[in-house]
Backbone bond lengths (Angstrom), bond angles and torsions (degrees), N, CA, C in turn:
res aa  C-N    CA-C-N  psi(-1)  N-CA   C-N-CA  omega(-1)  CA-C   N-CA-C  phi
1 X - - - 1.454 - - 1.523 108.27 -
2 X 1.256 101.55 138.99 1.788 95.69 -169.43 1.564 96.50 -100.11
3 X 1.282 139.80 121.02 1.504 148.34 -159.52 1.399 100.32 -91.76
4 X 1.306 105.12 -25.56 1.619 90.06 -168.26 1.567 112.57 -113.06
5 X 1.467 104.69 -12.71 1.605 123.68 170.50 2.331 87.14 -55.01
6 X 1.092 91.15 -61.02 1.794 89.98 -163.37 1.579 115.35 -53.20
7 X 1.470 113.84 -42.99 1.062 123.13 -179.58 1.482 113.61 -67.05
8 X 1.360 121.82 -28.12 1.563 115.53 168.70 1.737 112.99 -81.99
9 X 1.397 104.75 -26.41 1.446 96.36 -179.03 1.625 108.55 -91.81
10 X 1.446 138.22 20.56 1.025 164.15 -144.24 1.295 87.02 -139.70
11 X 1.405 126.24 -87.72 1.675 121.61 167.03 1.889 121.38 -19.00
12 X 1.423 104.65 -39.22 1.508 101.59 -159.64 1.355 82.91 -85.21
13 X 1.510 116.34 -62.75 1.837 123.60 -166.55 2.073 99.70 -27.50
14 X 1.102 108.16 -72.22 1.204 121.60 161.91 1.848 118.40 -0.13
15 X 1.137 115.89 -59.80 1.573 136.86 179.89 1.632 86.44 -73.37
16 X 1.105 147.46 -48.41 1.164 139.05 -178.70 2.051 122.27 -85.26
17 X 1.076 102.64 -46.44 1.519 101.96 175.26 1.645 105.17 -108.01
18 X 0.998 88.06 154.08 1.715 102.62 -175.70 1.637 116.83 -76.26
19 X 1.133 110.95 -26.97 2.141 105.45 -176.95 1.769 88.40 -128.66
20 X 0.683 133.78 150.42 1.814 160.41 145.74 1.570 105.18 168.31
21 X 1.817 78.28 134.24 1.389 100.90 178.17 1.450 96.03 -137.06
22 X 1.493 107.62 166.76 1.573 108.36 -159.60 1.909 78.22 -121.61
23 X 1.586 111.78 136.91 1.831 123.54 164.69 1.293 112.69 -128.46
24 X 1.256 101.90 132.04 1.509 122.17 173.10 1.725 102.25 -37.48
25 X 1.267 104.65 150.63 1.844 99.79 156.91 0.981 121.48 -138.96
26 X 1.364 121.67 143.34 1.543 129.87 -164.23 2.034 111.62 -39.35
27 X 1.329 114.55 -18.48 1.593 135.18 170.59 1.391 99.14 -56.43
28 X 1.090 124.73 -36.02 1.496 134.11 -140.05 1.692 123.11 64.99
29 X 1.470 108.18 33.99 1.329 120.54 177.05 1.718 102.49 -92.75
30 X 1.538 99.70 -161.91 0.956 116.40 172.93 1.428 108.03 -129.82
31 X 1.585 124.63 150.89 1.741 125.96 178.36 1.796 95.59 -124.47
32 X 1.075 124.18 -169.60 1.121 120.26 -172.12 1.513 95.16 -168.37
33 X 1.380 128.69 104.12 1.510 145.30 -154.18 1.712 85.31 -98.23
34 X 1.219 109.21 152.22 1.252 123.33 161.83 2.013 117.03 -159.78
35 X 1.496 99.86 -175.50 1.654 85.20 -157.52 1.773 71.40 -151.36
36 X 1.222 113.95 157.17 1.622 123.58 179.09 1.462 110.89 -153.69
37 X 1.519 115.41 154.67 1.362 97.46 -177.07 1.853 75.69 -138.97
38 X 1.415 116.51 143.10 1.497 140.46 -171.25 1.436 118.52 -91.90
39 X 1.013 115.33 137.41 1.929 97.62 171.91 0.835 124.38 -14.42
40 X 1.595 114.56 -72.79 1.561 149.07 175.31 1.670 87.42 -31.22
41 X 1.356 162.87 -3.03 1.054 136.62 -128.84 1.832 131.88 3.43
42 X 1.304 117.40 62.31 1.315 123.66 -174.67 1.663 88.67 -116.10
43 X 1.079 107.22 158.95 1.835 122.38 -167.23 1.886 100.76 -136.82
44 X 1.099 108.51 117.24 1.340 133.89 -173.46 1.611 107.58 -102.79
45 X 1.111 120.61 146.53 1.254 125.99 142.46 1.432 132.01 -117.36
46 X 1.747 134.03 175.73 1.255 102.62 -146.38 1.504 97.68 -177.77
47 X 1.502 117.18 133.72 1.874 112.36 -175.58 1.270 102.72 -120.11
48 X 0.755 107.38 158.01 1.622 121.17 170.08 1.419 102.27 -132.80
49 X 1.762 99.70 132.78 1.566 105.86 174.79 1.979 99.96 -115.88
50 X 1.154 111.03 145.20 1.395 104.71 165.48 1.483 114.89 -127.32
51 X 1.383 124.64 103.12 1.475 153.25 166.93 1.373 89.82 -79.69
52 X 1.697 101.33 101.24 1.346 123.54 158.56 1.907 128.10 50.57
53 X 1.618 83.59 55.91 1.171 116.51 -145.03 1.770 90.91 -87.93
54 X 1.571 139.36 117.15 1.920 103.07 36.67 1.391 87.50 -112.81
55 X 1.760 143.04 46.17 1.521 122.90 158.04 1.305 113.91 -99.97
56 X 1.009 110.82 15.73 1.368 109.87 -176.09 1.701 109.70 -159.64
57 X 1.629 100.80 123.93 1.518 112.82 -170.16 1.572 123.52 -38.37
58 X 1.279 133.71 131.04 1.590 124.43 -160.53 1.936 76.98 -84.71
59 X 1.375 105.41 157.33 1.619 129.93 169.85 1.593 107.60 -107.02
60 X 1.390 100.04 115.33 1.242 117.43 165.03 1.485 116.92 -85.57
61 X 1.377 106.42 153.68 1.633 129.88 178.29 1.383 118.51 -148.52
62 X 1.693 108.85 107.67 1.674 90.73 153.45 1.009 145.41 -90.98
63 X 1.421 115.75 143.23 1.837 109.69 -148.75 1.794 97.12 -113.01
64 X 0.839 110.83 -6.24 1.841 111.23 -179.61 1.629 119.85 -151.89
65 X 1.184 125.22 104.38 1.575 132.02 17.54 1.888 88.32 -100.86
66 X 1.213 80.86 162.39 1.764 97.80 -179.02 1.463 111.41 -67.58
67 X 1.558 113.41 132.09 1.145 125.96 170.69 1.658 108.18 -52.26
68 X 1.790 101.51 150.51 1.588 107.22 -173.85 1.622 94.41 -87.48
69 X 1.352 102.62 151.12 1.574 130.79 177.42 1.609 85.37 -44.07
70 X 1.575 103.08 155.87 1.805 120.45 170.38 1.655 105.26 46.14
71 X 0.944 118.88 39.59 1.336 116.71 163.31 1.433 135.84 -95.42
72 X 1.252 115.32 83.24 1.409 133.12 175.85 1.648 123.27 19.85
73 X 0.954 126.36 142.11 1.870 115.92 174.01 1.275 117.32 53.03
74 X 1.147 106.10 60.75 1.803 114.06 -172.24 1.366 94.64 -138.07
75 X 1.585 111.34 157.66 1.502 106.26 165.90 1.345 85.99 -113.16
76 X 1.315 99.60 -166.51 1.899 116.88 -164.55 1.574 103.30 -87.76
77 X 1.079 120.03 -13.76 1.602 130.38 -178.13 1.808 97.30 -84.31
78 X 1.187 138.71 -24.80 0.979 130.11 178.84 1.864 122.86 106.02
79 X 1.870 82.65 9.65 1.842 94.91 176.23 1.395 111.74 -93.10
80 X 1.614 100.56 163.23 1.549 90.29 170.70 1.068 112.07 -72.52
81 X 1.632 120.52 -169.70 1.466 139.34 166.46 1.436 107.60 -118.85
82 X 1.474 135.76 83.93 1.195 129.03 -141.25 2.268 94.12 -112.47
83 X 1.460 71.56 -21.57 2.096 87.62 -169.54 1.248 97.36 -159.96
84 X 1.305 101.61 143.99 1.411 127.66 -173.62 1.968 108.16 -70.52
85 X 1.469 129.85 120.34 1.686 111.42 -145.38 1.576 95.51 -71.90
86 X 1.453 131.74 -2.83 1.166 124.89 -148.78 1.866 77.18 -100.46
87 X 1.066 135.40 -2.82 1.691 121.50 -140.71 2.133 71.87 -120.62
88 X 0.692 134.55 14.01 1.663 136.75 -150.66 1.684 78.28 -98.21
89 X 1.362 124.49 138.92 1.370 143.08 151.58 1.567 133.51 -129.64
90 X 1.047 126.83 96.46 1.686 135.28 -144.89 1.562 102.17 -61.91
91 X 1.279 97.86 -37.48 2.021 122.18 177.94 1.500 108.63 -63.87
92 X 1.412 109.23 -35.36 1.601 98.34 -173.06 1.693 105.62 -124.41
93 X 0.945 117.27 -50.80 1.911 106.93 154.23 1.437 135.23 -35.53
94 X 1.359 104.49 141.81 1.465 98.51 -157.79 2.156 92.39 -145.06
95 X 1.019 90.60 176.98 2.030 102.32 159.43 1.385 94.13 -49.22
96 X 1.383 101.47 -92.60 1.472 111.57 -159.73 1.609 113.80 -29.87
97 X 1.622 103.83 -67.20 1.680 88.64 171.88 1.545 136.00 -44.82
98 X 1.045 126.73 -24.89 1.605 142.22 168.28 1.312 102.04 -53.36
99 X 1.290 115.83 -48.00 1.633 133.80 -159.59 1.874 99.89 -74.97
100 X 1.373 97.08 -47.86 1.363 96.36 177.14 1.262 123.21 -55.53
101 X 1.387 82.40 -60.85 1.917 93.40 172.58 1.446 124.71 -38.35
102 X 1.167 115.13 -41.85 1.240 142.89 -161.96 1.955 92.41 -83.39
103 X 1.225 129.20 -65.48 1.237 110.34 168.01 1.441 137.32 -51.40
104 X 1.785 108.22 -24.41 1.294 118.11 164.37 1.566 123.27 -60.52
105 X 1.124 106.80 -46.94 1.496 119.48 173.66 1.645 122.65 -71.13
106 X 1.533 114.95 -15.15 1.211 111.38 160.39 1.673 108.95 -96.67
107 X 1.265 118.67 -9.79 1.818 103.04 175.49 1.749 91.44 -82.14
108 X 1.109 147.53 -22.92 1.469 154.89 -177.14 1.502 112.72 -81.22
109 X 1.515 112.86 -22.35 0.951 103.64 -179.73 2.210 108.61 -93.42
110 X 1.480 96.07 -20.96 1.213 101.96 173.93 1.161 114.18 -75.74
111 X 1.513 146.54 -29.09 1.474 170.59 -123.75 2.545 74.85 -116.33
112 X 1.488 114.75 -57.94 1.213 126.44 -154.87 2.039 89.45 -66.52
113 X 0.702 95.21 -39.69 1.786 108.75 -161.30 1.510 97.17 -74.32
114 X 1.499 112.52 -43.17 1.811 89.78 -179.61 1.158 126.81 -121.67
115 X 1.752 108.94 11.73 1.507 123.90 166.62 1.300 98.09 -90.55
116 X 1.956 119.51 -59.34 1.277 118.93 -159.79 1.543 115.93 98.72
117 X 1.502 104.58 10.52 1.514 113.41 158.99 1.674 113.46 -113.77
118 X 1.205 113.88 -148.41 1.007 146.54 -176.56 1.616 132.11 -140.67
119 X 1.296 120.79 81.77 1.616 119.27 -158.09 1.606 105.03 -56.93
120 X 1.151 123.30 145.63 1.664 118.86 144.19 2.235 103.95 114.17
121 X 0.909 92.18 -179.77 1.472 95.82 158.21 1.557 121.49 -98.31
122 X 1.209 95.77 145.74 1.403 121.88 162.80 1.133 150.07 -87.14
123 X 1.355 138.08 147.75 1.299 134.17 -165.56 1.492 92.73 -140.71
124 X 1.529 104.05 123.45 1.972 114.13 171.83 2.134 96.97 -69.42
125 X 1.345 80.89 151.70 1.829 86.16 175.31 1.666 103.77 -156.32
C-alpha cells in the first residue's frame, strides 16, 4: 500500500469534495472516511479501504445510514460495485475518482429506492 500515494491524492480529492479524511487502521493501513450529501439532499457516510493500493481497486462501503436489503451493485462483503475490478488502472485512477464514483452510485442508488430500477448501463461481473 503506498501511504503516501493516498495521502496526497486525499489532499487533491479534498479541493473537490467537502469531508475526507484519511485514519490509521488497526492493519497499520490507511482508510479514508468520507461523508456525501445527494441531490435528493440525503447525507451518506462512507470508507474506503485500499488492499494493495494503487494495483488493486480500493473497496468502498457505506457505513451511514445502511444500505436497503437487495440492493443492486453490491458485493457480498457489503462494498459497493462502483467499477468493474478488471476496468481499475493504477496510472489513471486516483482518490478523487473513487469519490466520484462513489457519489454517482449513491444518486443511482436513490433514483433505485424510489423508482425501483437502476439508472444507466450495465456491466454483468
Amino acid at each position: 500500500m503506498d501511504i503516501q500515494r493516498i495521502r496526497a491524492e486525499v489532499r487533491d480529492a479534498a479541493t473537490t469534495f467537502g469531508w475526507v479524511e484519511v485514519h490509521p487502521t488497526t492493519a497499520g493501513g490507511v482508510a479514508v472516511k468520507t461523508a456525501m450529501q445527494t441531490s435528493m439532499g440525503n447525507v451518506y457516510a462512507a470508507i474506503i479501504h485500499f488492499p494493495n493500493y494503487p494495483n488493486q481497486m480500493p473497496t468502498v462501503t457505506v457505513t451511514q445510514p445502511a444500505i436497503r436489503t437487495g440492493c443492486p451493485h453490491r458485493y457480498s462483503t457489503g462494498a459497493i460495485c462502483y467499477l468493474h475490478h478488471n476496468m481499475w488502472n493504477p496510472g489513471r485512477h486516483n482518490v478523487t475518482f473513487v469519490l466520484a464514483r462513489l457519489a454517482k452510485w449513491l444518486n443511482k442508488y436513490e433514483i433505485w429506492c424510489a423508482k425501483g430500477y437502476w439508472p444507466g448501463a450495465e456491466q454483468a461481473h
